[in-house]
C-alpha positions in Angstrom: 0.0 0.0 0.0 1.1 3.4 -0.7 -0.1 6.6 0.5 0.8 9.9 -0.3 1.0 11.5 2.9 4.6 11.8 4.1 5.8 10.7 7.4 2.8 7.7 7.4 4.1 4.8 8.2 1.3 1.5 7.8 1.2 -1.2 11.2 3.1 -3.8 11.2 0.2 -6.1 10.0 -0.5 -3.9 6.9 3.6 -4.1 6.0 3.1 -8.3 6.0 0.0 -8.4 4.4 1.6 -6.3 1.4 5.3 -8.5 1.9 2.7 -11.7 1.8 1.4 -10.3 -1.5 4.7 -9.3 -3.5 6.2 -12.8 -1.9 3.2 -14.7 -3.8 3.6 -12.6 -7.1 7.0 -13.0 -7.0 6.9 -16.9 -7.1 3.6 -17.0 -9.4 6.5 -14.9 -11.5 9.2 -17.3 -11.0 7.1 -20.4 -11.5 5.6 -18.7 -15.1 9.3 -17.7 -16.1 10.2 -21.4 -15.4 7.1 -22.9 -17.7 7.8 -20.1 -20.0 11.7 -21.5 -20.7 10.8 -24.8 -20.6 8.1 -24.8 -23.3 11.0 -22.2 -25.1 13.3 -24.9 -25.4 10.6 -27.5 -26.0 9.2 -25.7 -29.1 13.4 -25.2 -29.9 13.8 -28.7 -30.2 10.5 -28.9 -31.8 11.8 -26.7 -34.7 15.9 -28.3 -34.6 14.2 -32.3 -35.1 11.1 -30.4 -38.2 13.6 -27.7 -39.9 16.8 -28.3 -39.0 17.4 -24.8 -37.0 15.9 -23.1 -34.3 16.9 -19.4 -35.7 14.4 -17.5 -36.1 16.0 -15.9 -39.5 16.3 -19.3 -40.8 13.2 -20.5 -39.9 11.6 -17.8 -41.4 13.2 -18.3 -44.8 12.3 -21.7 -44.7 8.9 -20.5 -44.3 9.2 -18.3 -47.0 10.6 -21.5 -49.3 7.6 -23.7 -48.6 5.0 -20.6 -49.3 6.6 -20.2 -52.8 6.7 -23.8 -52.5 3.2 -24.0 -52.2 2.5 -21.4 -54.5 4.2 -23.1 -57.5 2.5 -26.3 -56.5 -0.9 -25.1 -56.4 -0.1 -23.1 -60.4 0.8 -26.6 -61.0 -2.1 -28.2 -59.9 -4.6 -25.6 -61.5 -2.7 -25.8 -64.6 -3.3 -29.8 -64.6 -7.0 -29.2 -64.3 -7.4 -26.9 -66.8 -6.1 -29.3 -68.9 -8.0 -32.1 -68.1 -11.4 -29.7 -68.4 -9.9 -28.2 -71.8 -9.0 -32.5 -73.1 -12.9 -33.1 -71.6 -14.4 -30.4 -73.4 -12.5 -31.5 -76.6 -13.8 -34.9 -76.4 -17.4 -34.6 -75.2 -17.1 -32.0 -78.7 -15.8 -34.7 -80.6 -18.5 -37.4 -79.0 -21.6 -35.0 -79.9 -19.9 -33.6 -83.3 -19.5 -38.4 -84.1 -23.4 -38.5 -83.0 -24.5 -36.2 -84.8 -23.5 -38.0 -88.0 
């Protein structure tokens, strides 16, 4: 507790109450430091066994490799359709173009 008058100074039971609070914040602190490192170096490993690094630079290229990846892939992928619905078209053409004889 803090007060702005000058010269106040809180009883003694007012000084451990606020000492019991900092104490429990402190080691709520510590403990979520602790939990905070160890899933750190869990997702680190993580990332060394997946990628090969756990550098942020490099794993942000490598993210940037398997967007453009991706990217070409799916071009890929829509150029194969296409295709397939351009050789479809041309046969269901040819198939109404032979019945019509």
């Amino acid at each position: 507790m803090s007060s702005n008058n000058q010269g106040f100074v809180p009883d003694i039971e007012t000084l451990t109450e606020q000492f019991q609070k900092l104490n429990k914040r402190k080691i709520e602190s510590e403990r979520d430091l602790v939990n905070a490192q160890k899933n750190l170096n869990e997702l680190k490993q993580q990332a060394q066994d997946e990628y090969g690094t756990d550098q942020l630079d490099e794993l942000k290229e490598k993210l940037k490799q398997i967007k453009a990846e991706n990217e070409r892939k799916r071009a890929e992928y829509h150029q194969t359709l296409e295709k397939i619905e351009a050789d479809l078209a041309k046969i269901d053409t040819e198939h109404h173009a032979t019945d019509a004889s």
